[in-house]
C-alpha positions in Angstrom: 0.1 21.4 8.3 -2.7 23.6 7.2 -4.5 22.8 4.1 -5.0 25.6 1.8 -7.9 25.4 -0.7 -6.8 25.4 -4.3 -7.9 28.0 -7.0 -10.8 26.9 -9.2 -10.3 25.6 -11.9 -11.9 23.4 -15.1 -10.8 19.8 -14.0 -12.2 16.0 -15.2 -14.0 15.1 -12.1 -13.9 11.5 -12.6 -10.4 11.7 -13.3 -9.2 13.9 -10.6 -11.0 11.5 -8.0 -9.5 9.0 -9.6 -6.1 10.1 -9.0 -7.2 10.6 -5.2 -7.9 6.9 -4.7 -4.5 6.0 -6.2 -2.9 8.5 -4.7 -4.4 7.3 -1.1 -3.5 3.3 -2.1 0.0 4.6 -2.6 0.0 6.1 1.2 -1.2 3.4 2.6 1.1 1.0 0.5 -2.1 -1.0 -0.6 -3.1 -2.7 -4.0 -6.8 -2.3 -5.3 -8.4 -5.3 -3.7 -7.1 -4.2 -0.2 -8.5 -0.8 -1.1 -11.7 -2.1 -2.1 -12.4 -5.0 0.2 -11.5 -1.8 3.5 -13.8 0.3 1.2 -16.5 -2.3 0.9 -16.9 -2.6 -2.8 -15.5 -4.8 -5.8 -12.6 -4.6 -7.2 -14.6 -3.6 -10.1 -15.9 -0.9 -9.3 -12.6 0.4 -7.3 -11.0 -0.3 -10.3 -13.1 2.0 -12.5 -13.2 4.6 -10.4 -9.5 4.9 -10.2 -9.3 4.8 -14.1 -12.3 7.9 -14.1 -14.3 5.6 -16.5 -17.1 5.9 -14.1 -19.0 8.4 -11.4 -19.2 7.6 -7.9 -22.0 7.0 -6.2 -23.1 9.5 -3.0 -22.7 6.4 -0.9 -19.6 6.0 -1.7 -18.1 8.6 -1.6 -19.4 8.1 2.5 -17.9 4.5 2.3 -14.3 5.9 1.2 -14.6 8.5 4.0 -15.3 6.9 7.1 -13.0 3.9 5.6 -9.8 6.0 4.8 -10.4 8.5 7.3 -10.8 11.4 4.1 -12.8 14.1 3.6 -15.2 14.7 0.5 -13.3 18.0 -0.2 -10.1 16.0 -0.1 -11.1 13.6 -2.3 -12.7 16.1 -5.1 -9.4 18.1 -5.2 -10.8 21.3 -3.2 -7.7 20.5 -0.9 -4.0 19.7 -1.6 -3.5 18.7 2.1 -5.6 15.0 3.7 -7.1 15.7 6.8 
């Protein structure tokens, strides 16, 4: 499947990554503390960024990468498709 890259377009950061992060706990058929503990934060904080309460840090955005196997783009919305 190719990804295609989606229009721009005025979106709630914090919320959009948040829906990423659910949406890649529902895939893997994981609750938050699985998520978090594979990610290597608290549930907290994974908590909080799923809710888009809170920014992520640079760091973990890398974390959530190289744990879930996702790309940055995927995870800010710039693509529809997970690579």
């Amino acid at each position: 499947m190719v990804a295609r890259k989606l229009e721009p377009v005025a979106i709630d950061f914090n919320r959009a990554l948040g829906r990423r992060l659910a949406q890649l706990r529902w895939r893997l058929q994981i609750d938050e503390y699985q998520a978090a503990r594979r990610a290597g934060v608290s549930v907290a904080a994974w908590r909080k960024w799923e809710a888009g309460t809170v920014t992520m840090q640079t760091d973990s955005f890398l974390k959530i990468g190289r744990a879930f196997n996702c790309s940055f783009d995927w995870l800010v919305g710039l693509y529809e498709v997970q690579s």
